[in-house]
N, C-alpha and C positions, 0 to 999 in steps of 0.2 A: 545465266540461263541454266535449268539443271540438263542432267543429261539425258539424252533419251533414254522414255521405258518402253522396252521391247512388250511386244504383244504376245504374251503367252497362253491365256487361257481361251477355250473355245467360247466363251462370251465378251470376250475382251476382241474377239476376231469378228463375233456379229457384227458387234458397234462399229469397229471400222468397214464393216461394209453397208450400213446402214446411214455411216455419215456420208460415204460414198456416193448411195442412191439417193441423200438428200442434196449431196451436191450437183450430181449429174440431172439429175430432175427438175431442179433450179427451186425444191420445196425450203432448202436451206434459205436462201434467200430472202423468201416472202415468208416464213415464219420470223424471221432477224428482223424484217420490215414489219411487218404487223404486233412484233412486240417493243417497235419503235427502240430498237439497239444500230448502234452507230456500227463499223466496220471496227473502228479502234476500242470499242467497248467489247465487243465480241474475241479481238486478238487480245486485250489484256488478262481474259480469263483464262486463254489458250495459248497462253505466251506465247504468240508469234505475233507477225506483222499485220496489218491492216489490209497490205496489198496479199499476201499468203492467203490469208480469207477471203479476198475480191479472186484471186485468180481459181480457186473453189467456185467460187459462186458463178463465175465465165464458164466455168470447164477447162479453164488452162492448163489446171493442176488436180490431182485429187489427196484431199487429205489421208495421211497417213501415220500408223505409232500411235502411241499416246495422245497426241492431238485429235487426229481423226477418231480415238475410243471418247476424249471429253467433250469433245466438236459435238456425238451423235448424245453424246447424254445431256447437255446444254441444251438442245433442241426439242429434245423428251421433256425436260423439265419446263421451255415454256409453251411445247403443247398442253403442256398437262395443267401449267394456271392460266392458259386462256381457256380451253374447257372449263375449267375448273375454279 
């Protein structure tokens, strides 16, 4: 696993609070569900666990780092081919 990438820029901080608000809001979820992605297809992209993404999606945990900047851009990308 590489190592974590720190969050440093002020758009690199939106996206983690944006994957935040898609976790707490449980929209993360039901977009992962409507574009019919499993939990373990969604952690292979975000190299983490299966269960790391379920506990996101509960509100056990909230993503954060690097994960939570690709988590919220992943989510962007298939709102934007089901719109589209």
């Amino acid at each position: 696993m590489p190592p974590p990438i720190e969050v440093q820029t002020p758009a690199e901080l939106a996206r983690v609070a944006q994957a935040r608000q898609h976790a707490a809001s449980g929209t993360g979820r039901l977009i992962r569900k409507q574009a019919g992605l499993s939990l373990g297809e969604v952690a292979r992209v975000l190299d983490c666990s299966p269960s790391t993404v379920l506990r996101w999606e509960r509100c056990e945990d909230a993503p954060s780092g690097h994960r939570a900047v690709r988590y919220a851009e992943l989510l962007e990308r298939l709102l934007g081919g089901r719109d589209g």
